[in-house]
N, C-alpha and C positions, 0 to 999 in steps of 0.2 A: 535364485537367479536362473530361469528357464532356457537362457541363450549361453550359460558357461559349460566350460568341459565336464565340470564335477559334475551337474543337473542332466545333463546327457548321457554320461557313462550310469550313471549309479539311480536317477530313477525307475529306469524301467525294472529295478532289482526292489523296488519298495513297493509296500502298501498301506494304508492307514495313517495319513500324513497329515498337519495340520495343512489347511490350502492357506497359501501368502500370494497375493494377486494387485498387481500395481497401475495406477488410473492416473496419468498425464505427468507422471516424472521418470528420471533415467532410472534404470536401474543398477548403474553400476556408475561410480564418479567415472566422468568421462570430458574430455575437453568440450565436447559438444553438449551442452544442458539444453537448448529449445530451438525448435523450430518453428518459425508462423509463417501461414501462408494465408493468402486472399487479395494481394494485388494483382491486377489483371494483366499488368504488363510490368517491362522492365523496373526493378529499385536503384533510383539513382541517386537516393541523398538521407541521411540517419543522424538520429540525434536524442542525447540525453536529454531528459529536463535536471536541471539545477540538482532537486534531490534523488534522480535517479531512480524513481517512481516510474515515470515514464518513457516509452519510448516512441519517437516521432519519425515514420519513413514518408519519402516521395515517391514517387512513380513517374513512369513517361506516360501514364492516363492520366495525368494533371490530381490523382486522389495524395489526398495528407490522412495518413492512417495512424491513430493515437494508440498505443499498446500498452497496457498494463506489464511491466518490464518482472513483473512478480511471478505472475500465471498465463503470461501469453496473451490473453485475452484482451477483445479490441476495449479500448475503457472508455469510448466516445463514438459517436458516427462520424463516418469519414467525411472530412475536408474539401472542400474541390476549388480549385483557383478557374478552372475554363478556361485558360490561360497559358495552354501548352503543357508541356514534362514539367514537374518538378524538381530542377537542376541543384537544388542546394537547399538547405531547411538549419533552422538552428531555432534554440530556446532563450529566452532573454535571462538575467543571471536574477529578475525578480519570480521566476516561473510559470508566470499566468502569460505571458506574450510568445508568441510562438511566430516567428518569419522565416518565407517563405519564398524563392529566389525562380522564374521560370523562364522559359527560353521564349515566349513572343509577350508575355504582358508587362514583366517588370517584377518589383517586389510587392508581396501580398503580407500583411499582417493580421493574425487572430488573438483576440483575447478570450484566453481559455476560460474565463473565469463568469463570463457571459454562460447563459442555459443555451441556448443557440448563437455559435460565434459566429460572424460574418464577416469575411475580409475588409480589409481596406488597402487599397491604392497605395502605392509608394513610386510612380513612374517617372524615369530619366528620359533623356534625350535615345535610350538607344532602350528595347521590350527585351533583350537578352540579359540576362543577370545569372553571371554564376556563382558567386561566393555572396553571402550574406554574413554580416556580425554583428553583436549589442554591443554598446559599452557597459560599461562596467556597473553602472547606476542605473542601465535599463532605457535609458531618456534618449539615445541617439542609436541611429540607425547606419550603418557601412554595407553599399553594395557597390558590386562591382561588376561592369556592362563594357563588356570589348575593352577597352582600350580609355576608359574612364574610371573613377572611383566617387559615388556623390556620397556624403552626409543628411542625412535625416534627421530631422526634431517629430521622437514619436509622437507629441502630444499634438501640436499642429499640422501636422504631415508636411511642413514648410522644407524646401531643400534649402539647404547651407550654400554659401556664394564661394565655398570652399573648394567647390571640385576637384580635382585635377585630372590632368589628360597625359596619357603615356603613350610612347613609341611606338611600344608592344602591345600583346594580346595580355588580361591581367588576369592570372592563375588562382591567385586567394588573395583574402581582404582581413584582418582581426584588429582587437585591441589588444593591448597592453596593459598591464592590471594598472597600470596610473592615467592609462587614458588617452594615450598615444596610438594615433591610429600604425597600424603597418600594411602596406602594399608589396606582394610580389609577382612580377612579368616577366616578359622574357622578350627583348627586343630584336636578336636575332638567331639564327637555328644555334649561332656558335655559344650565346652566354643567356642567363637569366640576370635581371635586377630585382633588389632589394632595396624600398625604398621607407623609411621613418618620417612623418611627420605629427607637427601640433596641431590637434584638431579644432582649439578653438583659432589660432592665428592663421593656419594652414602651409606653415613654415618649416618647410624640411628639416629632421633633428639629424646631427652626424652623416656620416659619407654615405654614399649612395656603397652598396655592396654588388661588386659584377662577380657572378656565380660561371666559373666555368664547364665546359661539357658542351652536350646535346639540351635541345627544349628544356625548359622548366615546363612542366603540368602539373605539379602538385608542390606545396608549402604547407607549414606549419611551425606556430611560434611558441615556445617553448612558456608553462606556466609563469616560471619566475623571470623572462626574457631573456635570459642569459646562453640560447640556442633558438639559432634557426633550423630547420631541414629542409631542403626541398629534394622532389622527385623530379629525376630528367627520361626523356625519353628512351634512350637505352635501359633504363632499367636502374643507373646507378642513383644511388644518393648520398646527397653530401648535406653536412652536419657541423654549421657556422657559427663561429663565438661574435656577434653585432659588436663588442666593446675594442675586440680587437681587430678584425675583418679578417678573419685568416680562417681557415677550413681544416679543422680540427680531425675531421675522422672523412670517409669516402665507405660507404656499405654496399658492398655486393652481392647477388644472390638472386635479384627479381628477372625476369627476360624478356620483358617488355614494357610499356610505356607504365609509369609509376603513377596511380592514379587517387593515392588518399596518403596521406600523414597525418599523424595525431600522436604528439605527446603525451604520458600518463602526466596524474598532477601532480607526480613528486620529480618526474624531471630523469627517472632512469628507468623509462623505457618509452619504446618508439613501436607507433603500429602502423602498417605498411601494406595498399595492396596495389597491383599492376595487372595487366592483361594477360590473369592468368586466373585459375578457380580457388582461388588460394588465399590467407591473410598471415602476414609475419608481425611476428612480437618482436622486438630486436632489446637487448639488455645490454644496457650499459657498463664497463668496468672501466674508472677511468682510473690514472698514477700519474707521476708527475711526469709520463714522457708522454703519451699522447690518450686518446679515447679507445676503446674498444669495445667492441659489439658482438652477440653470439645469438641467433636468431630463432626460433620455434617455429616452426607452419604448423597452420590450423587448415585443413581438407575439408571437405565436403560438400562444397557448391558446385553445381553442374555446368556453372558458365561462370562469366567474366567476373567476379568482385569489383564492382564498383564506388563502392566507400567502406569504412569502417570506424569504430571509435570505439572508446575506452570508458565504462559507468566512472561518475565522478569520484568513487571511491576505487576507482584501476580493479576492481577485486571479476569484472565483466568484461567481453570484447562484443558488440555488436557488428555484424556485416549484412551488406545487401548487396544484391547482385540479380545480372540479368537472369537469370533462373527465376527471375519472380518473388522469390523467397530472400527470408532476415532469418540468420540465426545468433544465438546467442551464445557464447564460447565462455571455458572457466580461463580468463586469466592466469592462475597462481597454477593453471597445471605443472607448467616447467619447471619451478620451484618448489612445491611444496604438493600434499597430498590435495587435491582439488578440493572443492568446497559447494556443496549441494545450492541450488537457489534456497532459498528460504520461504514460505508460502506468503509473511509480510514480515517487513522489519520496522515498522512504525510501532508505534507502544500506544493500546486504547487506551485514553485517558476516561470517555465515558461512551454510550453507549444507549442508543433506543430501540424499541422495534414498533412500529405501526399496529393500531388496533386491529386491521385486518391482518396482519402477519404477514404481508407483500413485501414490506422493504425494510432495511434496516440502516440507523442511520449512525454514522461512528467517527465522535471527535478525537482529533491524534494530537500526540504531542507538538507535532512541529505545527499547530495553528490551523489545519487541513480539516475539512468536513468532508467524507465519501458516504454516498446512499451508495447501499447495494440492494441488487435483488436475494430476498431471503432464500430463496429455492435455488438459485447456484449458486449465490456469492459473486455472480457479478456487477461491476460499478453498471449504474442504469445514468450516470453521466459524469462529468470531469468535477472533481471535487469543486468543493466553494471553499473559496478563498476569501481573507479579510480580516481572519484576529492576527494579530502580530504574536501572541502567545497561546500556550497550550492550553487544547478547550475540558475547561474544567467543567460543563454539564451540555447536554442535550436534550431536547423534546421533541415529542408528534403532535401536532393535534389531532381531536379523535377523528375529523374527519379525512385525515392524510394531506389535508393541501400544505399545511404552513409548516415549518420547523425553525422553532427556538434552539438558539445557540447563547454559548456566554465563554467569553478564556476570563484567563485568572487577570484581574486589575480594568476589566473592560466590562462595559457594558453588555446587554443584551440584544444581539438581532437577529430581526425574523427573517425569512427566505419562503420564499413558492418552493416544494417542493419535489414541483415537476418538472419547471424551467431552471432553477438555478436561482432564479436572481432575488434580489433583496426587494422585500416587498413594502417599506416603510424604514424614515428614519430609526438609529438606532431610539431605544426607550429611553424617554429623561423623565429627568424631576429627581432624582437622588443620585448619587453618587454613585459608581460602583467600587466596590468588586461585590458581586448577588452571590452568596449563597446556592440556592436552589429556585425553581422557578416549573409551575405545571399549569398544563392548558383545562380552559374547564370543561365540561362532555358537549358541549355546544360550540366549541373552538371561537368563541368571539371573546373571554378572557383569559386571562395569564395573572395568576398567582404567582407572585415575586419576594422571592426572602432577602432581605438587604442586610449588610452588617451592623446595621442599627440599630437588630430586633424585632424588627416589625415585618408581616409578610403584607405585601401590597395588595391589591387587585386593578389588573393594567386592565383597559378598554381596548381591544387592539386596532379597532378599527380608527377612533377617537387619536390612540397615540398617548392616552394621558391615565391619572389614576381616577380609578370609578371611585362613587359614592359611598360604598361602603368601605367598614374598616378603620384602618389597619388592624393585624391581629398584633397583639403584643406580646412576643416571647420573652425570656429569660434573655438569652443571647439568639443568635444569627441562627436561622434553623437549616438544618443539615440536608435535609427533603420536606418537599411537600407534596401533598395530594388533594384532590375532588373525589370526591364522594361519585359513584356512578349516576346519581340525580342532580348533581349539581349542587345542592343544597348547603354541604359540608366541607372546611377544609383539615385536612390534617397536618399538623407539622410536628417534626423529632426538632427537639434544641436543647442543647445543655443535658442527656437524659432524660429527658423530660417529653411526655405524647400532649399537644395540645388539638383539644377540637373545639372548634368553631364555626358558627354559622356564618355560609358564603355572605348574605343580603347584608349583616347587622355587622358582623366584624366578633360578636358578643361568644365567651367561651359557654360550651353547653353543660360541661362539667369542669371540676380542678383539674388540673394537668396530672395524667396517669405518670409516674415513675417508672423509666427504662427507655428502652430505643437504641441500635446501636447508633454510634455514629456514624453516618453515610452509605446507611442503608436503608433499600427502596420500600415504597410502602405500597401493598395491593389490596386493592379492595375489592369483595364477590361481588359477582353480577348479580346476585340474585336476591341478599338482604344487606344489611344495615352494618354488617361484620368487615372487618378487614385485619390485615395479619403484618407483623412489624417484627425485628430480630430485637433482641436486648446482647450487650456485652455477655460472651460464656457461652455457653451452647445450646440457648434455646431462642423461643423464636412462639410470639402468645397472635392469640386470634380474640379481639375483642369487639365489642359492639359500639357506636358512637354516641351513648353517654360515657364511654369510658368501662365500661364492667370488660373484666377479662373471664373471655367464654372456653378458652383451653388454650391450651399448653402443646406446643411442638420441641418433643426432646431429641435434643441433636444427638454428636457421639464424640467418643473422645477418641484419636490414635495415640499411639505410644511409640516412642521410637526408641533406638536401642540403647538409649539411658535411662529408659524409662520414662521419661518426659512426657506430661501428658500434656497435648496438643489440641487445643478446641479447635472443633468445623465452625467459626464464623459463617454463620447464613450473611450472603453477601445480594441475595435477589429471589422475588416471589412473583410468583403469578398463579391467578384463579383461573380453573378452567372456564369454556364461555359457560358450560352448565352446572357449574359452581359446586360440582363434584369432586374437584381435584384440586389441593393446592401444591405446585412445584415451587421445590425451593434449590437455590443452590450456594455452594460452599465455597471458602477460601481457599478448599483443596479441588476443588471443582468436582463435587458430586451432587450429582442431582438426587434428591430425594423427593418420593410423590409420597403425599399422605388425603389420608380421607378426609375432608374438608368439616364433615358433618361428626366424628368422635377426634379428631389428630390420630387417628391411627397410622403407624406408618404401615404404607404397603408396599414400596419399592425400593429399594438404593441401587445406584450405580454409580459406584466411583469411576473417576477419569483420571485425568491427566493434570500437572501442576499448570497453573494460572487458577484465578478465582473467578467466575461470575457471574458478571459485572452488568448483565441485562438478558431477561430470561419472560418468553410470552408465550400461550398456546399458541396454535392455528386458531382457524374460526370453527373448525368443526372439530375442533377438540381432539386431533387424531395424532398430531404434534406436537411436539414441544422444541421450541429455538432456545437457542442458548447462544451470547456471546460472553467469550475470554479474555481474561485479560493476557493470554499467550496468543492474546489476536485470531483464534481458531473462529469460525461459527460453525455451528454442529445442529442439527437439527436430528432429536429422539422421535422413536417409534414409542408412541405411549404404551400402545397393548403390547409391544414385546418387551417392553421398561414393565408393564404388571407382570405378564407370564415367570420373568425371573425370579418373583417370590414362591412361586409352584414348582420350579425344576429341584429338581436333585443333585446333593450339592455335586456329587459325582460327575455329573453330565459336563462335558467338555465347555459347550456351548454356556454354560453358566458360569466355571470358572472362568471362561476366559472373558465374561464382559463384567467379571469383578476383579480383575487384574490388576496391577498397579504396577509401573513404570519405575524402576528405579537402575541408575548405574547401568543403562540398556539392557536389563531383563525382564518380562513382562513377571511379575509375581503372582503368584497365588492369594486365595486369602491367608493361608498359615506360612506366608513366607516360602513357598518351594518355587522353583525355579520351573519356567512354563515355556519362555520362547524368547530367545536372544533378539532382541533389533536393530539391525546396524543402523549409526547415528545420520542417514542421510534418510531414511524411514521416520525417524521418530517425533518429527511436527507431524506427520502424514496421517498417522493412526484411525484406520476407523473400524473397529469393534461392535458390532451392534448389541446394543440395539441405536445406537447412535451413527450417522452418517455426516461426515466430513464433507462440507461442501464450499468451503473456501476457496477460489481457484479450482475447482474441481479436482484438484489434487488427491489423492488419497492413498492409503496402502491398508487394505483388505484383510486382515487374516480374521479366518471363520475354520470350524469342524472341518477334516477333510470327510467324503464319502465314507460307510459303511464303518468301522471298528476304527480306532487314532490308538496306537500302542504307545504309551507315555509311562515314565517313571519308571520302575524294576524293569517294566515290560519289553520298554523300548524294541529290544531287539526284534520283536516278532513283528517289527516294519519289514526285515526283510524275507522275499521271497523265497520258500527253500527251494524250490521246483529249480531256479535261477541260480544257486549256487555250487 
């Protein structure tokens, strides 16, 4: 750590050091984990999505800026209402709707879930709107304009005859997890009101609550309703039980006007900011005499704090302020030892990459599709949205436009892969849940594995199944593939390789013996040959009558019961000049071997996760690799060969056959190489491999001239210098 007192005092006394160099994270847990910057003018308004994926800020330039809440990075092009500041923003609790609150047009809604969203219209009697909310189901809309509160039917954009009109100016607007709208104003400089009602009848529920003090400007209603808070203009706030009316607690500490409250979602803790460059975490201790609170500041904005909130898992605080800038804060600092962002916390279920190697495309467990760009790892648009369950496979077609999807119990559907959008009913005629499903090199069909046995061939264009066929397996096949001419398909079922002709459906040979299950099949660019894993640790390259032309021998680890541990080959790919084939493991090493005898000619072990989808570039200088620790990592091939030529001696060679365990980088014979502390250790990028997920990474390479390691160590230090 370059910026601590130890690194100051005591390097200049060293030489021969390994270099450790760090690319877009802290490096020291610190309340403060990110900073983003790029809106042109003031931040007036922030907001989680649902899974806290996302994060959505406003501005007084009218832009809605979508942020990747993982690596900072914008996950969308910005938004624009043309409609004034953007006074208020929130996510609806189904994730793809996003409202939007401004000070002369009204309320604007986008559906994220479109390739290009475009607002829509939600306008009252009055173009000011400051507090916007969803209910609970997503289906209605609460905004609030001066001194009114209208209802919305998202689907029709129809306003409710429910209105109502207040005394005062009204400070915020939300629901109630059962659906109960709540309103708070403040009718005169001496009190605020607190008012409940039923949204379908529009019937005040229980007493109106008069809030003493100075102004109300800021509310919030506690997750499980059983507390209110609001901000008053001096600075104080007070912290209301609705069941009883009485004002349980009074918080001091702010010195100026109280301008955000937000409950966490357990209900014991409060975040707080006012006209100041500041954000307070307030924590709750309550007994049975009254409530009490003891407060954290978070520093470091250069101007006012104008909102703030809490990721739905409390474990993040987001702020934005006149400075322009959002930063993102460790919650648990006050508590507990902080906790590094994570590069993703979604889990890939599967995983593609495009024949050109441009983009990659990655189904998650919670229903979610993200294209990224393969060369940073950033999202190249806002995920698509539409299975209700986790997506059990992915495709490209060869030409990049279309991407097949499928979750577990659902059918199959296609999407533009440039827009977003769905380009064709989902695929009928049989039931689902599909198996596996591959596009043919012409991307006008889609070979389909149903749990019937049979793999289909869909017409995509048609919508229906083509003429030829079905092939008939054993059971449901695990993968399938097309032959690089089109000609042939391949499917793994039951252990079993069947190949058949695409036109007839007719097998070309008996079904070859082996295959693992659920894993991918690659076939050379260049002949007849394609290469399949079997159960144990090999992995055969055969021809398509079925003859097996070699043998890929994997390897076994051992651990310290001696336990021998197969590398499951978990993904292959040919290079384009069919020189090379990469294969990678359940322990996540990639190994290149020569295409033309199986000879191996490379390893590099990694890091645990397996896998799970692995492609050259187009000029073969590449190798992409995605994980199932959600990494994507893209290898330098020729310095992936060079490591079978160095010495095992040479630093540079141990250290990119390393292996991670218990946060010490290993040797090959087990000696100890280089401690990582655990906020580094998703980060890792060792070459010959480059981390490029979020751009994140942590570097360690050779330091300059001699690295004094092992007995030697000591001769790091300087003697001139001591």
């Amino acid at each position: 750590m370059r910026d601590s007192l130890i690194y100051k005092t005591f390097s200049p006394l060293c030489s021969g050091l390994v270099s450790v160099e760090t690319f877009g994270i802290n490096r020291r847990r610190e309340r403060l984990l990110m900073n983003l910057d790029g809106h042109e003018s003031e931040v007036l308004s922030i907001a989680y999505s649902p899974d806290g994926l996302l994060l959505a800020t406003g501005s007084v330039d009218g832009a809605v800026r979508i942020w990747d809440a993982r690596n900072g990075e914008q996950a969308m092009p910005s938004l624009r209402s043309n409609e004034g500041a953007i006074s208020s923003i929130v996510f609806a609790p189904n994730g793809s709707l996003l409202a939007a609150g401004t000070d002369r047009g009204g309320t604007c809604v986008w559906d994220l879930s479109q390739g290009h969203p475009t607002p829509r219209w939600f306008r009252g009697n009055s173009p000011c709107v400051w507090s916007v909310a969803f209910s609970p189901d997503s289906s209605l809309l609460l905004s609030a304009s001066d001194r009114s509160v209208s209802l919305w039917t998202i689907e029709t954009g129809q306003e409710h005859p429910t209105a109502l009109v207040f005394a005062g100016e009204i400070s915020a607007v939300a629901f109630s997890r059962n659906g109960v709208a709540v309103a708070f104003s403040y009718d005169r400089p001496d009190y605020g009101v607190i008012r409940l009602w039923q949204v379908v009848t529009g019937e005040f529920v229980g007493q109106q609550l008069n809030t003493s003090g100075s102004w109300v400007f800021s509310a919030t209603l506690s997750f499980e309703n059983t507390r209110f808070a609001v901000g008053h203009q001096d600075g104080t706030i007070q912290i209301w039980e609705p069941e009883t009316g009485k004002c349980v607690a009074t918080l001091l500490g702010h010195t100026g006007i109280v301008r955000c409250l937000q409950f966490s979602s357990d209900g014991q803790s409060l975040l707080s900011s006012a006209s100041e460059h500041n954000v307070r975490l307030w924590k709750f201790q309550q007994d049975a005499a009254a409530v009490e609170a003891s407060s954290v500041i978070f520093e470091g904005h250069t101007d006012v704090v104008m909102n703030a909130t809490f990721s739905p898992d409390g474990r993040y605080i987001a702020s934005a302020s006149r400075d322009c800038t959002i930063k993102i804060w460790n919650a648990k600092y006050a508590t507990s030892e902080a906790e590094p962002l994570r590069a993703q916390y979604r889990t890939f279920f599967h995983a593609a990459i495009a024949s050109d190697s441009s983009f990659i495309v990655c189904g998650f467990e919670d229903g979610s599709i993200c294209i990224l760009d393969a060369h940073t790892g950033k999202p190249m648009r806002p995920p698509l949205l539409g299975h209700t369950d986790g997506v059990s496979s992915v495709a490209i077609s060869s030409d990049g436009r279309l991407i097949a999807s499928a979750a577990w119990g659902e059918t199959v559907r296609l999407w533009d892969a440039r827009t977003g959008e769905v380009v064709c009913e989902p695929l009928k005629g049989h039931e689902p849940p599909f198996a596996a499903f591959a596009f043919s090199p012409d991307s006008k069909q889609l070979a389909l594995s149903c749990f019937d046995g049979k793999v289909y061939i869909w017409d995509i264009a048609a919508g229906t199944t083509s003429n030829s066929g079905p092939l008939d397996c054993t059971r449901s096949a695990d993968r399938v593939a097309f032959s690089p001419d089109g000609r042939f398909i391949v499917a793994v079922s039951a252990g079993l390789i069947h190949i058949c002709n695409a036109q007839t459906g007719q097998l070309t040979c008996e079904p070859i013996r082996g295959g693992n299950q659920d894993t991918p099949i690659a076939f050379s660019p260049v002949d007849d040959h394609f290469v399949y894993g079997e159960w144990g640790r090999s992995a055969y390259v055969s021809n398509i009558m079925g003859e097996r032309v070699l043998m890929l021998e994997g390897y076994v680890e051992r651990e310290k019961d001696n336990e021998e541990l197969y590398a499951f080959f978990q993904s292959f790919a040919y290079s384009p000049d069919g020189r090379f084939i990469g294969t990678g493991t359940i322990k996540h090493t990639v190994i290149l071997w020569q295409a033309a005898t199986g000879t191996r000619i490379s390893e590099v072990p990694g890091y645990p996760g397996s896998i799970c989808a692995m492609a050259f570039s187009a000029d073969g200088s590449s190798l992409i690799s995605c994980s199932s620790d959600t990494m994507i990592r893209i290898w330098d091939v020729e310095a992936a060969l060079s490591l079978s030529s160095s010495t095992s001696d040479d630093l540079a060679t141990k250290l990119a056959y390393t292996k991670l365990k218990d946060g010490w980088l290993l040797g090959s014979s087990g000696e100890l190489l280089l401690w990582v502390p655990e906020e580094y250790r998703d980060y890792l990028h060792i070459p010959p491999y480059t981390n490029v997920t979020g751009q994140r990474r942590v570097s360690v390479m050779p330091g300059s001239g001699n690295v004094f390691r092992g007995e030697n160590w000591t001769s790091c230090w300087s003697h001139a210098e001591l």
